[in-house]
C-alpha positions in Angstrom: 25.8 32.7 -56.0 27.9 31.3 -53.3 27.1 27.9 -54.2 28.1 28.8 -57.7 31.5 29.6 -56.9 32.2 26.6 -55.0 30.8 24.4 -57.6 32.8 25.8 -60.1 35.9 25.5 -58.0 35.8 21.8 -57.8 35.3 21.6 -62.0 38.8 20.7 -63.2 39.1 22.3 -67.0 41.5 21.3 -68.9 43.0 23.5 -71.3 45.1 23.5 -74.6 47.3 26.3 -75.3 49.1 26.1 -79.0 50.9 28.8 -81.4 48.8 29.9 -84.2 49.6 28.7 -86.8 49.0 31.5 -89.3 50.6 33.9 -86.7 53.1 32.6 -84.2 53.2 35.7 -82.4 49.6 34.8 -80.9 49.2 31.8 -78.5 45.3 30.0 -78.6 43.5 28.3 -76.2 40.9 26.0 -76.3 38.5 24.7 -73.0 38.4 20.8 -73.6 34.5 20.1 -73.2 33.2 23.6 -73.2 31.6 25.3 -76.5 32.5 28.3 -77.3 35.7 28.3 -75.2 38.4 29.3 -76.5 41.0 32.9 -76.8 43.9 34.0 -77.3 46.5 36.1 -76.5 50.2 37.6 -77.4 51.7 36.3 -73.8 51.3 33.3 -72.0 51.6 35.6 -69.2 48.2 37.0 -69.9 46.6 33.9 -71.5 45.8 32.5 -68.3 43.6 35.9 -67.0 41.5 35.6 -70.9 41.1 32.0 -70.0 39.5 32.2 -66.8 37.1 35.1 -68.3 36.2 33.1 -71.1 35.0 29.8 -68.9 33.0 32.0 -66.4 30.9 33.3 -69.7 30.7 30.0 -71.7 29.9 28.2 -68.5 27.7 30.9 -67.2 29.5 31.1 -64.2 29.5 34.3 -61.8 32.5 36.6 -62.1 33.9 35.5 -58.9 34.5 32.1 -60.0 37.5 33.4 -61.6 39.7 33.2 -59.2 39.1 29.6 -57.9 39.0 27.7 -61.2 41.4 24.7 -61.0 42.8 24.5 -64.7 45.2 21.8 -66.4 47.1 23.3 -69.0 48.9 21.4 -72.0 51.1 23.3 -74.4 51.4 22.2 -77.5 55.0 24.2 -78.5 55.5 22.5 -81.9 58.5 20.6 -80.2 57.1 17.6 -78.2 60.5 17.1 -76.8 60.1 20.6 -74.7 56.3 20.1 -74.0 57.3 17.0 -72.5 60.3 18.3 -70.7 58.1 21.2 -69.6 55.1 19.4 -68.5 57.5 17.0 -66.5 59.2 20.2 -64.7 55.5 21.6 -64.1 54.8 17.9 -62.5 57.9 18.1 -60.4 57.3 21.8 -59.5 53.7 21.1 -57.8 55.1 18.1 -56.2 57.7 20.0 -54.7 54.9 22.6 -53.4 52.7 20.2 -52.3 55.6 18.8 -50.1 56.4 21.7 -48.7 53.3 22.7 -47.4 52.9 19.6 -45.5 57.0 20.0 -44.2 55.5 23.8 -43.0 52.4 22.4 -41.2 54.6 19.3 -39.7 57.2 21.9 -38.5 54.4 23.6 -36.8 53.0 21.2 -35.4 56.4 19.9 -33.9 57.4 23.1 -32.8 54.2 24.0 -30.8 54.2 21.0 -29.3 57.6 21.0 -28.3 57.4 24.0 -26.6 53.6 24.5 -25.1 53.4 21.0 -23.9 57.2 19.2 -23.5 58.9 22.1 -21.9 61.8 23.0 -25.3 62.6 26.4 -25.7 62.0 28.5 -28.2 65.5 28.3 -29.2 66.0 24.7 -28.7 63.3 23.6 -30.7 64.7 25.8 -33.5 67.9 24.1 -33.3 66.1 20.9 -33.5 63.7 21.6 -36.4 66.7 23.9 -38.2 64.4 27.0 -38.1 65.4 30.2 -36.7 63.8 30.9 -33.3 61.4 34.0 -34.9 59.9 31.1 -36.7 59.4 29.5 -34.0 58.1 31.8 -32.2 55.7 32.5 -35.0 54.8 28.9 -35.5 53.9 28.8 -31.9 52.1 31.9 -31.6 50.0 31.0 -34.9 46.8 29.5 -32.8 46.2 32.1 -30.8 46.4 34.8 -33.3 43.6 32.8 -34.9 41.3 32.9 -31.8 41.6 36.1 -31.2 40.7 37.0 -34.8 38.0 34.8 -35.1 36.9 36.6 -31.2 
């Protein structure tokens, strides 16, 4: 089962989300490539939850694939000028995540070294990096609270 999970975690789906259009209170979704996969939903809040429950039982997936499908999603408003202009923000936004997690692991990388091996204190090298010294601290003491977990 295990083995399920993973592989189904490195399947990207892509899904299409529209209004109805006999009822534009309701939002569908369809599961590019995948019979018989496709809901719907009042929210778009709770359209992504029905989503993930319907690939896991059209793809015959266990249930705790759920949580690590990787889905694309393109909404179809009616507008195109706003699914553009959203889908550009959504493009920016993980962009902006994806850079900072790597400015995070840099910083922590920086400030360890800085202080276990070239002698900064805590409080200098948060002046340099412009982090408070309790992130510092933190950021140094991050490695050892991982040995002594994994102890």
């Amino acid at each position: 089962m295990a083995d399920q999970v993973k592989a189904a975690s490195d399947v990207r789906y892509t899904v299409v989300v529209r209004r109805d259009p006999e009822d534009a209170r309701f939002w569908l979704a369809d599961v590019d490539g995948l019979d018989g996969a496709h809901t719907f939903s009042r929210s778009l809040a709770t359209l992504g939850r029905y989503v993930r429950e319907v690939i896991v039982l059209a793809a015959e997936l266990p249930d705790e694939a759920e949580d690590g499908l990787q889905l694309d999603w393109h909404y179809q408003t009616g507008d195109p000028e706003v699914d553009q202009e959203a889908e550009r923000l959504r493009r920016l936004r993980a962009e902006l995540e994806s850079a900072n997690r790597d400015l995070a692991e840099h910083t922590s990388e920086l400030a360890r070294r800085l202080v276990t091996h070239s002698g900064f204190s805590v409080r200098e090298a948060a002046a340099l990096l412009s982090v408070s010294p309790a992130r510092v601290d933190q950021m140094v003491q991050e490695p050892k609270r991982r040995r002594r977990q994994a102890a």
